[in-house]
C-alpha positions in Angstrom: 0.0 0.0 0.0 1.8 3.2 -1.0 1.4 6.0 1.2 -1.2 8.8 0.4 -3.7 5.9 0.2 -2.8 4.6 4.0 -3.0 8.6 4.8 -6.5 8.6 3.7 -7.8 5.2 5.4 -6.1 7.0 8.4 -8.4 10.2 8.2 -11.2 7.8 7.1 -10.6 6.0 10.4 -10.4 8.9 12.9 -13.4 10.6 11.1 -15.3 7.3 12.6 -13.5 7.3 15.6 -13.5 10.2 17.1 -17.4 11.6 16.8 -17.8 7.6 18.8 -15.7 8.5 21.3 -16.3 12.0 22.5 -20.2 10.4 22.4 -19.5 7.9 25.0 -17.7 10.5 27.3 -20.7 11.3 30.2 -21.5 14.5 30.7 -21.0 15.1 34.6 -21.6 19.1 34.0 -25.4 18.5 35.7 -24.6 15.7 38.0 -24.8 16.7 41.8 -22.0 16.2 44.1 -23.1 12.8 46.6 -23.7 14.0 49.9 -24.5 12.5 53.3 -28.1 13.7 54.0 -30.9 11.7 55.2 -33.0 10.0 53.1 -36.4 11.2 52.5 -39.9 10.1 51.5 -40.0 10.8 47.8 -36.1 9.1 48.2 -37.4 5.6 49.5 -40.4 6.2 46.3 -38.2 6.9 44.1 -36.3 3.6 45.1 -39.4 1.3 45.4 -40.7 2.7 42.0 -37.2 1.5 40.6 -37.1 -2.0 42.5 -40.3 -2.5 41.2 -39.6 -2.0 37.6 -36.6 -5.1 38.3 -39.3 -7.2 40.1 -37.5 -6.8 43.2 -39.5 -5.7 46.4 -38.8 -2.7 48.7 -39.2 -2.8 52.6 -40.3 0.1 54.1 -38.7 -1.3 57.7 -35.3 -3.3 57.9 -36.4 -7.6 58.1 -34.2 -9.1 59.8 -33.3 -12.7 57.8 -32.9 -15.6 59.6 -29.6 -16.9 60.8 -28.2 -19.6 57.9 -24.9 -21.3 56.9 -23.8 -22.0 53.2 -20.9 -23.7 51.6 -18.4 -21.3 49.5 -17.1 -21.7 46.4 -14.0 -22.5 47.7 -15.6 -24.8 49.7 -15.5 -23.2 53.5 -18.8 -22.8 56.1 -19.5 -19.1 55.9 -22.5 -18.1 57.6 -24.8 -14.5 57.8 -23.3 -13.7 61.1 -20.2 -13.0 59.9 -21.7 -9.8 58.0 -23.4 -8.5 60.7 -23.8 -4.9 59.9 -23.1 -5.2 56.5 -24.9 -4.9 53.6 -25.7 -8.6 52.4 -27.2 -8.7 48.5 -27.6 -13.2 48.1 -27.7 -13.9 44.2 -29.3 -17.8 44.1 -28.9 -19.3 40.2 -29.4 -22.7 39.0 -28.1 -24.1 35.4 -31.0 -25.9 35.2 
């Protein structure tokens, strides 16, 4: 390939790429900084309304799930008391 033709497939090419990639680039010029204030009614809503649209149900007050032990990947007893005070999120999946 001589050269004025692998110029122009090099223009060619950042004419594509370039338009793509300043597109994907988010926009944080609107966003809101996160802050640390309480959460409010139209908050927890705003939260059901979107665990909802996943099928996923929202408690208004904390349940507290029953004490269990499961088997790890690796093969270990772990068991929900270890995460006490955490944050637990249990994904169960079959390949059946």
């Amino acid at each position: 390939m001589n050269s004025s033709k692998t110029n122009i497939y090099v223009i060619i090419l950042l004419a594509l790429l370039v338009p793509g990639m300043t597109a994907c680039q988010k926009d944080n010029s609107e966003s809101s900084p996160v802050t640390d204030k309480p959460a409010t009614k139209s908050d927890s809503s705003n939260v059901a309304g979107l665990l909802a649209a996943m099928n996923m149900h929202y408690f208004d007050e904390p349940i507290k799930a029953p004490e269990f032990e499961l088997q790890s990947v690796k093969g270990s007893s772990v068991s929900l008391s270890q995460y006490k005070g955490n944050v637990v999120l249990l994904s169960f999946w079959a390949t059946w």
